[in-house]
C-alpha positions as CSV (number, residue, x, y, z in Angstrom):
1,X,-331.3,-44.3,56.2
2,X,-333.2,-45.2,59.7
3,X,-331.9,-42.4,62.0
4,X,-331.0,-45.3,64.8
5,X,-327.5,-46.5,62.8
6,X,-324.7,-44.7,61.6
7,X,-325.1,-44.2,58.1
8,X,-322.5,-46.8,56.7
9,X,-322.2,-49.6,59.7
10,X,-320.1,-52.6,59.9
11,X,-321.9,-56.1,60.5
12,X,-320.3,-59.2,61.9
13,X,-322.2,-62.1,61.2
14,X,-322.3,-65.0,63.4
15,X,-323.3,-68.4,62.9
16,X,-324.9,-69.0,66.2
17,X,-324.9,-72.8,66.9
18,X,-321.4,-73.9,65.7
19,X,-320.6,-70.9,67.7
20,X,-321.8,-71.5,71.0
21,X,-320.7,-75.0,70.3
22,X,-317.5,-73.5,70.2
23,X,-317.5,-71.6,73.1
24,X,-319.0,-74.9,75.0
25,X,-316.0,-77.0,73.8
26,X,-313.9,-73.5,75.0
27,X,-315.6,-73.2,78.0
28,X,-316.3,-77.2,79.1
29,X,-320.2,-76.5,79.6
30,X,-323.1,-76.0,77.6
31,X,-323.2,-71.9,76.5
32,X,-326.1,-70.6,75.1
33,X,-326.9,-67.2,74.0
34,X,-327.9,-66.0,77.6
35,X,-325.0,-67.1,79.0
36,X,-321.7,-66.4,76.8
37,X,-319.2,-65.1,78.9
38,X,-318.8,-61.1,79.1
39,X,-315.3,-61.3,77.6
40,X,-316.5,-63.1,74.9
41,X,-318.8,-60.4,73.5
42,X,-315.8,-58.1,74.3
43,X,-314.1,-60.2,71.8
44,X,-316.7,-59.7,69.6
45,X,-317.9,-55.9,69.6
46,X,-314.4,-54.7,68.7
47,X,-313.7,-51.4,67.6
48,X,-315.2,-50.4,64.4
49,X,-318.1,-53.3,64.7
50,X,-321.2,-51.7,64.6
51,X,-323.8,-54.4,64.3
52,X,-324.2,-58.1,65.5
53,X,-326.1,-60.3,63.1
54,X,-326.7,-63.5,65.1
55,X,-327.5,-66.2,62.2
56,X,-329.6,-68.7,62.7
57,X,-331.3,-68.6,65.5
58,X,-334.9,-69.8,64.9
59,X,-336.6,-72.5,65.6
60,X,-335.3,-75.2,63.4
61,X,-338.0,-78.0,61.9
62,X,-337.9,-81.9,62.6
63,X,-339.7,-82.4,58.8
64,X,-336.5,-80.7,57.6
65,X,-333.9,-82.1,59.6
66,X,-335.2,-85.7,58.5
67,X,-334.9,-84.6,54.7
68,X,-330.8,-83.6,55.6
69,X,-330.6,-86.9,57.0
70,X,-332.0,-88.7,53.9
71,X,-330.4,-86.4,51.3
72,X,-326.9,-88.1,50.2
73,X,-326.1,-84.9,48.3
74,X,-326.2,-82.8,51.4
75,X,-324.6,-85.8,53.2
76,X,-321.2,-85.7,51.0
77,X,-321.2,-82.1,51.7
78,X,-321.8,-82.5,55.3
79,X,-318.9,-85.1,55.5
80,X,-316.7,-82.8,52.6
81,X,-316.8,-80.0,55.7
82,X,-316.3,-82.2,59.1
83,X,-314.9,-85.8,58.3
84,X,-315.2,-86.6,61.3
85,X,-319.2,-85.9,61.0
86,X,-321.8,-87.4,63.6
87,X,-325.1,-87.7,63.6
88,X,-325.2,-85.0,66.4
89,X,-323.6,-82.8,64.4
90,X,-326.7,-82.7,61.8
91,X,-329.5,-79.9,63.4
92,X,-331.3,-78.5,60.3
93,X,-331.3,-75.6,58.2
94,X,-331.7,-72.4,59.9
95,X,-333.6,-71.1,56.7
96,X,-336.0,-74.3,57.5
97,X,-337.8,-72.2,59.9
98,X,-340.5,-73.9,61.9
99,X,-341.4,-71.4,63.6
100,X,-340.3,-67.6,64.2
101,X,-339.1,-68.6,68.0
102,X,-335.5,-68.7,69.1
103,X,-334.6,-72.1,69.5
104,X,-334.8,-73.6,72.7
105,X,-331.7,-75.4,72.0
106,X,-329.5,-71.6,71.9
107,X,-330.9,-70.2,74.8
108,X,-334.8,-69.6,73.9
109,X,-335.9,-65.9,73.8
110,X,-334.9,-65.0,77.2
111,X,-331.5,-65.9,75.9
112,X,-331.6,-64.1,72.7
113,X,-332.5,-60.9,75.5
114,X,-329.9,-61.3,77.4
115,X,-327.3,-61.3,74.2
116,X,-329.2,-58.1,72.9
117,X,-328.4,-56.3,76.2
118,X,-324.9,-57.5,76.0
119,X,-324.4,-55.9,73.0
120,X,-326.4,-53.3,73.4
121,X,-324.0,-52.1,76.3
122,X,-321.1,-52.5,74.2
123,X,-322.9,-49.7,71.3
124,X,-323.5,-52.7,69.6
125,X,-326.8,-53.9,67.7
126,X,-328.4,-56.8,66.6
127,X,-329.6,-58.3,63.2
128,X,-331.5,-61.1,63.0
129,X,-332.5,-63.1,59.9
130,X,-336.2,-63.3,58.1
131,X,-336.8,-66.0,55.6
132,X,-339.9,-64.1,53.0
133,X,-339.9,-66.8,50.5
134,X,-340.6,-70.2,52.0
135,X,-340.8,-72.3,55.6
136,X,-340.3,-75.3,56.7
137,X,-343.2,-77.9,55.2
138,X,-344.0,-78.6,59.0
139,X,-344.4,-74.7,59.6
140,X,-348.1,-74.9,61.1
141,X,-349.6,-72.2,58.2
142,X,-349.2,-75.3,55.7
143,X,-352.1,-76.6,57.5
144,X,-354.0,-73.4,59.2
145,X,-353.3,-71.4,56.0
146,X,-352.4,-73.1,53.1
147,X,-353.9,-70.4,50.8
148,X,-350.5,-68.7,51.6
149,X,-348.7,-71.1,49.9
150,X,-348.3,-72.3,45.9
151,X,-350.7,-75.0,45.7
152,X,-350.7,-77.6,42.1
153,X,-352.4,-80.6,41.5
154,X,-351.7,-84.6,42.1
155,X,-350.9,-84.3,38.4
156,X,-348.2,-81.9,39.1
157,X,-346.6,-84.1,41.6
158,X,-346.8,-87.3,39.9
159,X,-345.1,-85.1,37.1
160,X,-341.9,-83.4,39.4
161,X,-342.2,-85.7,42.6
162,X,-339.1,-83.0,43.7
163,X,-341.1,-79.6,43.5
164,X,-344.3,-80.9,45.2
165,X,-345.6,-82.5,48.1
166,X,-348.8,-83.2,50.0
167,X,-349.9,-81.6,53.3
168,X,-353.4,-82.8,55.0
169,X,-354.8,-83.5,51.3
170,X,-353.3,-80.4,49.4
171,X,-350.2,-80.5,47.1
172,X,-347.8,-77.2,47.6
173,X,-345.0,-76.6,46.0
174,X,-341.1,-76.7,47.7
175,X,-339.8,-73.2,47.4
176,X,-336.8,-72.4,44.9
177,X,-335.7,-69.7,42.5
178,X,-336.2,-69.6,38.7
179,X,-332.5,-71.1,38.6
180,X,-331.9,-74.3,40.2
181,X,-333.9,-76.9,41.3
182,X,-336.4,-77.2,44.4
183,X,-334.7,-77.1,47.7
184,X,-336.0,-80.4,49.0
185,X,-337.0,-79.3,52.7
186,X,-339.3,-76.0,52.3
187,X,-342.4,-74.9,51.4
188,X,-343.4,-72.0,48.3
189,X,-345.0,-68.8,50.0
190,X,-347.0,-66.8,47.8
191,X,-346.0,-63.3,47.4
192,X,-349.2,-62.6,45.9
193,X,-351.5,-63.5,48.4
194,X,-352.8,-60.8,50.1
195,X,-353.2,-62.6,53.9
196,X,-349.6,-63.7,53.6
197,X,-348.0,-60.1,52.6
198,X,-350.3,-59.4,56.4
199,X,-348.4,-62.5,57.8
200,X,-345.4,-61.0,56.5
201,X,-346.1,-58.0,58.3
202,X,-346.9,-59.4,61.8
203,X,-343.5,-61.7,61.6
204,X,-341.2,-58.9,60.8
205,X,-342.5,-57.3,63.3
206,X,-342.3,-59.1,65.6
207,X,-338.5,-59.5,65.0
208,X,-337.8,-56.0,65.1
209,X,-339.3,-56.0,68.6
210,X,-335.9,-58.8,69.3
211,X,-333.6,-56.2,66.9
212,X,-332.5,-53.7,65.2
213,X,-331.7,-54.9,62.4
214,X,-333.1,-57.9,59.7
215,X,-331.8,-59.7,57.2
216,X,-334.3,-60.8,54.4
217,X,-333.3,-64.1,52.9
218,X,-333.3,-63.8,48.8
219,X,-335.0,-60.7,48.8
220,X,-335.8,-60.5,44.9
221,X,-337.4,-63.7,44.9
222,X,-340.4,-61.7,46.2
223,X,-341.1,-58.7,43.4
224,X,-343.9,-59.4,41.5
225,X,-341.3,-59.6,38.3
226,X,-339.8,-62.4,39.4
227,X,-342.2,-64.1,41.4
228,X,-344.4,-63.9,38.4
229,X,-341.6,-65.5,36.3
230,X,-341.0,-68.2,38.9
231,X,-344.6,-69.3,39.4
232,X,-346.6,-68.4,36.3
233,X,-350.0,-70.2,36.4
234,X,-350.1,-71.1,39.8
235,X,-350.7,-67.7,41.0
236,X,-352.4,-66.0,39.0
237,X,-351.9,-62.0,37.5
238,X,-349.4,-59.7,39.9
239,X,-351.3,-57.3,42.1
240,X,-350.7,-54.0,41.4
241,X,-348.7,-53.3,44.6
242,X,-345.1,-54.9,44.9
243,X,-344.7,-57.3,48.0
244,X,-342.0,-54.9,49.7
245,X,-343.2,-51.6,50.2
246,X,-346.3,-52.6,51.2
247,X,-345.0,-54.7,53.4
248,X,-342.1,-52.7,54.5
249,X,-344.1,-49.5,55.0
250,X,-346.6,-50.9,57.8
251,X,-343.6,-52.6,59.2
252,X,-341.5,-49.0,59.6
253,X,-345.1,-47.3,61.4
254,X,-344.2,-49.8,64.7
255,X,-340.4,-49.9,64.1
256,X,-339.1,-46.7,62.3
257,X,-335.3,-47.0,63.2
258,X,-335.4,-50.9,62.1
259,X,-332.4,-51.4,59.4
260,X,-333.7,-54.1,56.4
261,X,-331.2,-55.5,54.8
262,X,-331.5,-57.4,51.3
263,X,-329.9,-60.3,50.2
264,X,-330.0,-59.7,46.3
265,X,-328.6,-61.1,43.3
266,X,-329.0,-60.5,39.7
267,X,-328.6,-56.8,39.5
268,X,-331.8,-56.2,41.4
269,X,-329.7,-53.7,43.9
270,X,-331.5,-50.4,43.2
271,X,-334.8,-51.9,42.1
272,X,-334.8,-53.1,46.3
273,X,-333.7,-50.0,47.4
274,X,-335.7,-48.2,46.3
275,X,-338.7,-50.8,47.7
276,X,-337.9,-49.9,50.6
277,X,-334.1,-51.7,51.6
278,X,-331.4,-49.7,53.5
279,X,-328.5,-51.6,52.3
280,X,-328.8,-54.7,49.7
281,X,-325.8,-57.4,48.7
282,X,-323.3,-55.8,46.5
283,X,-322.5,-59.0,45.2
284,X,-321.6,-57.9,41.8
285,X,-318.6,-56.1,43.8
286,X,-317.4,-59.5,45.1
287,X,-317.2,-61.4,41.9
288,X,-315.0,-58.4,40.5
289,X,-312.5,-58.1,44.0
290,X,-312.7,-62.0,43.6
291,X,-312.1,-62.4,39.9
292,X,-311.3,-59.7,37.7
293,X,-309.1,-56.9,37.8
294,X,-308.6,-52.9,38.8
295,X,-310.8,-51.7,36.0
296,X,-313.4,-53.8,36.2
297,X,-313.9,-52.7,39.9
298,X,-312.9,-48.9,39.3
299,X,-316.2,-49.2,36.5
300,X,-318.2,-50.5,39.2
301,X,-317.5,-47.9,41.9
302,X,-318.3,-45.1,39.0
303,X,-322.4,-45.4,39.8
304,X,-324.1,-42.8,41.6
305,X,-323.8,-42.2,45.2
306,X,-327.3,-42.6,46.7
307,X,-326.6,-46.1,45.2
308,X,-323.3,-47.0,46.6
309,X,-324.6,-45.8,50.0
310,X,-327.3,-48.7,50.1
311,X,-325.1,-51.6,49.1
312,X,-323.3,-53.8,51.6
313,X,-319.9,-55.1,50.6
314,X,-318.2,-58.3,51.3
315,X,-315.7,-60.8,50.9
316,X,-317.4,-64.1,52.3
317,X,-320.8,-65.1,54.3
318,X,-322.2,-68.2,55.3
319,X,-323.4,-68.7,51.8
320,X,-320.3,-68.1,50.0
321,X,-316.6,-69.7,49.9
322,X,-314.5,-68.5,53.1
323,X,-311.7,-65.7,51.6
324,X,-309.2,-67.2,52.9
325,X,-309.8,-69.9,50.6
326,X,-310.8,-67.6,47.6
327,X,-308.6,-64.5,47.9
328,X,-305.9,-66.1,49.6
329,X,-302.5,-63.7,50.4
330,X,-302.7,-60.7,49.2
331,X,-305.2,-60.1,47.3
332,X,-307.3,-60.6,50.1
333,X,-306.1,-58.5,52.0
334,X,-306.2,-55.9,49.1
335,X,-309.7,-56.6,48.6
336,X,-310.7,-56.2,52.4
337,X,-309.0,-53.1,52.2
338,X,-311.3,-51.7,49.6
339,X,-314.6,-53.1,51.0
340,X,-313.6,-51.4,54.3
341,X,-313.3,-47.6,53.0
342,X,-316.1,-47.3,50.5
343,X,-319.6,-46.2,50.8
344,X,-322.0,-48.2,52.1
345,X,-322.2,-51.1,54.9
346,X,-319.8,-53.5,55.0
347,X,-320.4,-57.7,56.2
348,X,-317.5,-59.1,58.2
349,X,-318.0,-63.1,58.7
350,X,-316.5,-64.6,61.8
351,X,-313.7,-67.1,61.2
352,X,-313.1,-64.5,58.5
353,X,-310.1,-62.5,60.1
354,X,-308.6,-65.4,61.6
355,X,-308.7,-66.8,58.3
356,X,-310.9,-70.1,58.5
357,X,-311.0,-72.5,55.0
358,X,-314.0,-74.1,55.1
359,X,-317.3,-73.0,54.5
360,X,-320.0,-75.1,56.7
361,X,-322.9,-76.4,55.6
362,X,-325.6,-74.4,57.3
363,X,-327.3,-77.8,58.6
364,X,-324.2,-78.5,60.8
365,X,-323.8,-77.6,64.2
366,X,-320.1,-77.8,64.8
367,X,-316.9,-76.0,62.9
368,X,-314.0,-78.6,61.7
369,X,-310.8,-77.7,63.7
370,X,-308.6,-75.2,62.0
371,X,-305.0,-73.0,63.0
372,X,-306.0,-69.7,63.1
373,X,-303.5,-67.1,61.0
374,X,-302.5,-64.6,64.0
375,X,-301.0,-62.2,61.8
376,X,-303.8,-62.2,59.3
377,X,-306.3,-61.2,62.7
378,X,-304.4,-58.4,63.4
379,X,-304.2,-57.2,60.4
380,X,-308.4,-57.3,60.3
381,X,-308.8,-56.0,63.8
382,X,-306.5,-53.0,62.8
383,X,-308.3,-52.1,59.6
384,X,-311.4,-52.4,61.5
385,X,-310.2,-50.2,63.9
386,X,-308.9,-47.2,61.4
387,X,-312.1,-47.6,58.8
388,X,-314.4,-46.2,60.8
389,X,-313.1,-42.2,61.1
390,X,-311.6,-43.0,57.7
391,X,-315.5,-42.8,56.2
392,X,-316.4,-39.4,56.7
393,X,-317.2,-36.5,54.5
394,X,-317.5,-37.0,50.9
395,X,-316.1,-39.6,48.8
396,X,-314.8,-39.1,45.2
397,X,-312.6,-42.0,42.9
398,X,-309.2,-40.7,42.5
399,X,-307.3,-40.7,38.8
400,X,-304.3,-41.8,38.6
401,X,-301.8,-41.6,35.5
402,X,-298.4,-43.2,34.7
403,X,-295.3,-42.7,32.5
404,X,-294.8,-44.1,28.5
405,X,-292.6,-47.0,29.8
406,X,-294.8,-47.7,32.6
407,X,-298.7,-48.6,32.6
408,X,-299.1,-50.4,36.0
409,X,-301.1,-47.0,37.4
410,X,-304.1,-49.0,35.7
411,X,-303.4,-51.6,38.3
412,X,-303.9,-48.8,41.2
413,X,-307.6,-48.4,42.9
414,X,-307.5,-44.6,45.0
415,X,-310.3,-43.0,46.2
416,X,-310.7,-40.0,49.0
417,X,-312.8,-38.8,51.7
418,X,-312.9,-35.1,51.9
419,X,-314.2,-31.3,52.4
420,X,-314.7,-29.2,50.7
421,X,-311.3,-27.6,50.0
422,X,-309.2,-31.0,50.9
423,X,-308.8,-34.4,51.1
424,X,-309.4,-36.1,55.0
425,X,-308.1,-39.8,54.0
426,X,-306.3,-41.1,50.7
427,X,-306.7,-44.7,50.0
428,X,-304.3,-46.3,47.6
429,X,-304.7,-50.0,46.6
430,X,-302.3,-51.8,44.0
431,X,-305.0,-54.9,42.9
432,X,-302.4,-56.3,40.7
433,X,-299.8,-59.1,41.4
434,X,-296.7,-57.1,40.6
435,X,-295.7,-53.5,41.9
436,X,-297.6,-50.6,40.8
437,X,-296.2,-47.2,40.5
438,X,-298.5,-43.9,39.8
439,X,-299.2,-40.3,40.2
440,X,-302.5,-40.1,41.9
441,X,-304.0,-36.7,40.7
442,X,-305.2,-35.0,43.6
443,X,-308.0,-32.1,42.9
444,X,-307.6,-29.3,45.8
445,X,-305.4,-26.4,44.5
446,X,-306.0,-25.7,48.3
447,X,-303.4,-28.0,49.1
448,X,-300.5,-25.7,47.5
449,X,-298.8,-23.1,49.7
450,X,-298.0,-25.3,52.9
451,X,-296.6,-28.4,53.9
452,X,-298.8,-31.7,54.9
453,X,-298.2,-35.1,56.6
454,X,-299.0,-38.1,55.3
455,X,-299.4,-41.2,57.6
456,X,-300.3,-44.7,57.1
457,X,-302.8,-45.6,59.2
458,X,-302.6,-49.4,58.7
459,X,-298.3,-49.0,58.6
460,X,-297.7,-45.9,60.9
461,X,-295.6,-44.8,58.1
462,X,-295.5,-40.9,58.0
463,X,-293.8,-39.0,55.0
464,X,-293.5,-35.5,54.6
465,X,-295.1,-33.9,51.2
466,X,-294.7,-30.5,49.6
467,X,-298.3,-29.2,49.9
468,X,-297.2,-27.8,46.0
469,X,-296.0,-31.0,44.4
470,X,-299.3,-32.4,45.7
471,X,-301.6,-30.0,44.2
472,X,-299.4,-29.7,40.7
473,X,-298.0,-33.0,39.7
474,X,-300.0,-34.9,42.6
475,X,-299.0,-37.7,44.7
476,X,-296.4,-40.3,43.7
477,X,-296.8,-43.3,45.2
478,X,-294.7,-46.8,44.8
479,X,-296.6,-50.1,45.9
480,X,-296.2,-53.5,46.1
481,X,-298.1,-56.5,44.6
482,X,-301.0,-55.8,46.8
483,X,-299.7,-53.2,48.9
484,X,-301.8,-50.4,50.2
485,X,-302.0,-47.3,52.1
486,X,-305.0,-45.3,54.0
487,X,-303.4,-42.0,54.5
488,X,-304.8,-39.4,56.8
489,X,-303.7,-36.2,55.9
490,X,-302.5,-33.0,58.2
């Protein structure tokens, strides 16, 4: 871990035009990121935050806005998300990048500046998003250096008139994964070509000299495995060095405390780390606190924990559906609960603790009207609050065991932070639907002889416990569907 950042942060993630359009509607002028009112970062860099990641805030292409405009599959989901949807409205994808300048439209880089000192004197950083795989097909290097890019023949366009298209003569490819189709308004990078891994280079750093932190868009697409697997003929054998640590090592000799952050899928988690990623998307986390049950997540908290460390947990992001919407009730708050006091970062997405429905489209510039839950805010702005001090120490999964007539311990999620002799924190999480009773076994004899206090810190409930009954039979605990505790122990 870069010595700048505390070693398990919490990122917010904003999406930076719908929400200065916000704060313009809020405000009744146009705010841009060098002029949002103080108390609005103050309402942002709350307790417990410990990074900024301002999405979106490159310059956006007019080839790719003009392919939104003509696409009627992004149209219906445009018009799914704001019904009332005008043309305004429509501004391009920010992972269309043009070019890698802030957008004159949020504030330019002076701007941008100004929202990094802001933050900055709040003990707040900033992360900023880099796009490795593809830009926009306007993005000048598809003319100055189109060896940088995947490059076919008329015969392949006239064959898939979606994964190709023609720039000053030369047919290059529209970027996508080995999955899904072509996205319709980018251009293919090759990972292999040695001038673009220096490109590579030069852009990210040049956005750590904006940051502290970056976000790499689909990170995995660019290891020679997959790459390779994607693009076959078209570019050739793998070189014998992967794309990252080259890449990432040159970057870290200008900007050693810059954090890099993976967006990864398809188990591909410690293969980035160890290329060279602080934390990576622990996305296989969120599908289990999404859809499965207490074992399946108590089997995925079992790994090592060098590799918990350098994942970053989350409920929701721009690119997946809001919680509120998923995990609704309970369970989300359960879940938020979890991500919250584990290892590793954690990605908080605004709208998400005021529990916001709809996910936008990333083209769209303005966020559909929707009641905010009160209740549900203060119940993230107080978990935000106690996490922090909560991870310290070391952290160890928790057994728990039940009675013959009674099984719903299985249901129960615990884990501690701790010394060497006892437990710091206790965190108890019934991820069931029904109430959960257990004894959580609790592995300090040190705790026998004297008396301890127990209190809530999400509740400001406080029981007494016989420091004996804890060490021998261990603590009983009696929960809700969904109920959970964060005990501090003294």
């Amino acid at each position: 871990m870069s010595s700048g950042w505390p070693a398990a942060p919490a990122v917010y993630e904003i999406f930076t035009w719908p929400w200065l359009t916000g704060l313009s509607r809020r405000y009744g002028r146009d705010v841009t990121l060098g002029d949002v009112p103080g108390e609005v970062w103050d309402e942002v860099a709350v307790p417990g935050v410990d990074a900024v990641w301002l999405m979106g805030v490159w310059e956006r292409s007019p080839a790719g806005l003009a392919v939104a405009h003509a696409n009627d599959g992004l149209q219906r989901s445009f018009r799914e998300a704001l019904p009332d949807l005008a043309e305004a409205d429509v501004v391009g994808s920010p992972y269309c990048v043009r070019r890698y300048r802030v957008d004159e439209r949020l504030g330019g880089t002076e701007g941008l500046a100004r929202a990094r000192a802001e933050l900055r004197a709040r003990g707040v950083r900033l992360v900023l998003d880099y796009v490795p795989n593809h830009v926009a097909p306007d993005h000048p290097a598809t003319i100055e250096h189109p060896e940088w890019f995947v490059q076919g023949g008329p015969e392949d366009q006239a064959a898939d008139p979606a994964g190709w298209f023609t720039v000053a003569g030369r047919v290059l490819a529209n970027g996508r994964d080995p999955y899904f189709p072509p996205w319709p308004d980018v251009a293919q990078l090759n990972a292999f070509d040695p001038g673009l891994r220096d490109a590579a280079v030069e852009v990210l750093t040049g956005i750590g000299e904006q940051c502290d932190g970056i976000r790499c868009d689909m990170a995995m697409l660019l290891t020679n495995e997959v790459f390779a697997r994607t693009w076959g003929r078209y570019v050739g054998e793998a070189p014998a060095a992967e794309f990252w640590p080259a890449v990432i090592e040159r970057v870290h000799r200008r900007h050693p405390d810059l954090v890099l952050i993976a967006e990864a899928y398809w188990d591909m988690e410690w293969t980035l780390q160890r290329q060279g990623f602080d934390f990576c998307y622990d996305k296989r986390l969120y599908d289990r606190l999404a859809h499965e049950d207490a074992e399946s997540v108590r089997k995925h908290l079992a790994a090592d924990r060098d590799y918990q460390d350098g994942l970053i947990r989350f409920l929701e992001n721009h690119d997946e559906p809001r919680a509120a919407a998923t995990l609704p009730g309970g369970r989300g708050r359960a879940a938020a609960v979890a991500i919250a006091t584990l290892p590793g970062a954690v990605l908080w997405h605004d709208g998400q603790f005021e529990g916001r429905r709809t996910r936008l489209p990333v083209f769209l510039a303005r966020f559909p009207d929707e009641p905010a839950d009160p209740d549900l805010a203060a119940f993230h702005h107080r978990l935000l609050a106690v996490a922090r001090p909560v991870r310290e120490g070391r952290w160890r999964q928790l057994d728990t065991r039940g009675w013959p007539d009674n099984q719903t311990h299985r249901e129960v999620l615990t884990w501690a932070w701790h010394g060497d002799e006892t437990p710091h924190h206790i965190v108890v999480i019934n991820f069931s639907d029904r109430p959960a009773q257990a004894m959580v076994e609790l592995p300090w004899p040190r705790l026998a002889g004297r008396s301890w206090r127990l209190a809530d810190q999400l509740s400001g409930q406080v029981f007494e416990r016989d420091g004996d009954e804890l060490a021998g039979a261990g603590l009983y605990i009696d929960l809700p569907a969904w109920g959970s505790h964060i005990v501090t122990l003294s």
